[in-house]
matplotlib code that plots the C-alpha trace (Angstrom):
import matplotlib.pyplot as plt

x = [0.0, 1.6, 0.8, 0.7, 0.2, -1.4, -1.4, -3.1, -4.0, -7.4, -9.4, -10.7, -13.7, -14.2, -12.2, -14.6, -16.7, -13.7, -12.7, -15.5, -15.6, -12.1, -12.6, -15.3, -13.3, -12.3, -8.7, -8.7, -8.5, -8.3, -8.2, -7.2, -7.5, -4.7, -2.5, 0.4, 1.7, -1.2, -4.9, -5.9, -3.6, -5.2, -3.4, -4.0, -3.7, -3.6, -2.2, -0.2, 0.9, -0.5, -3.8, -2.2, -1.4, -5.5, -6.4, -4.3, -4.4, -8.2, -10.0, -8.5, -7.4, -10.3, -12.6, -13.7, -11.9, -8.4, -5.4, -2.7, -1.2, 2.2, 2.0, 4.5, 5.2, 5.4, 8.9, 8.3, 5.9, 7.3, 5.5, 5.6, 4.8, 7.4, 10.1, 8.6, 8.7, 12.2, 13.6, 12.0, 13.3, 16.1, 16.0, 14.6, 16.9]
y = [0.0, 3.4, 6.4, 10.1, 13.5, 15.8, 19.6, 22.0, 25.1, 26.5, 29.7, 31.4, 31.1, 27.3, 25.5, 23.7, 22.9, 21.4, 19.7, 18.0, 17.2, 16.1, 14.0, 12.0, 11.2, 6.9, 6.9, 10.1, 8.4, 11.7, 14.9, 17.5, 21.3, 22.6, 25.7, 27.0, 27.2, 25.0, 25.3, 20.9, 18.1, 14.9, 11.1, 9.0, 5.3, 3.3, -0.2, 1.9, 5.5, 5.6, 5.4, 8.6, 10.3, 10.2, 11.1, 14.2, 15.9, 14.2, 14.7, 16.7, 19.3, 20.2, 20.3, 24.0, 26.2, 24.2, 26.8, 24.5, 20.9, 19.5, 15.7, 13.6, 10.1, 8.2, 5.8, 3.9, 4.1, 4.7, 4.5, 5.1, 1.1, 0.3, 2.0, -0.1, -3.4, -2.9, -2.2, -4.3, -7.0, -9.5, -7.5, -10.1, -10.6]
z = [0.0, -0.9, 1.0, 0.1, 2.0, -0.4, 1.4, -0.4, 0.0, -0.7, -1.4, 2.4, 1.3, 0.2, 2.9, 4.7, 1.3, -0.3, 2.5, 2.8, -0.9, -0.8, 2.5, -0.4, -3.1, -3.4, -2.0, 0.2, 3.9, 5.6, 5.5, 8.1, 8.5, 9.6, 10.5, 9.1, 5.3, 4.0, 4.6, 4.5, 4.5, 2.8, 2.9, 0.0, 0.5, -3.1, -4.3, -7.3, -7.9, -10.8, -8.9, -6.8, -10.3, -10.9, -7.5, -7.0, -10.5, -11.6, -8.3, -5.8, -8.4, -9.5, -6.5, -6.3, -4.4, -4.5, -5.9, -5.3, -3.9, -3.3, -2.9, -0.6, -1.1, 2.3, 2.2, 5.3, 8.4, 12.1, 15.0, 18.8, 19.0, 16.5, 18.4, 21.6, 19.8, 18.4, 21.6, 23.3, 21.2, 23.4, 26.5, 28.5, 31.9]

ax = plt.figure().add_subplot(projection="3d")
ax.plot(x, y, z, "-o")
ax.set_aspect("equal")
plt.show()
């Protein structure tokens, strides 16, 4: 499974509505306002990138209000538990 972090920024005036209509498009997992250089931050989860190439540039692109994204390609996954299970690993006395 490849996962992607769209953020995108949005006009004031459509954020919630494109949100919403992002948040409902086959693929998008999540989406999340947030604060800082971007307005929404959507993850992607698909079996191929081409399947990311349709979402971002067919769907999320042309939801109303969107002026821009910059997709992110996830590499690898760490967690909290990970970090817990690797050290964790041997360390039995």
């Amino acid at each position: 499974m490849i996962t992607a972090f769209v953020l995108i920024q949005t006009a004031a005036d459509r954020l919630t509505e494109a949100a919403q209509e992002i948040a409902d498009i086959d693929g998008v997992t999540e989406v999340y306002s947030c604060a800082g250089d971007v307005d929404l931050i959507a993850v992607i989860r698909a079996s191929e990138h081409e399947r990311i190439a349709e979402i971002v540039p067919g769907a999320i692109n042309k939801v109303g209000g969107v002026v821009d994204t910059d997709t992110h390609i996830a590499f690898r996954s760490y967690s909290k538990q990970d970090s817990e299970d690797a050290f964790s690993i041997g360390l039995d006395s």
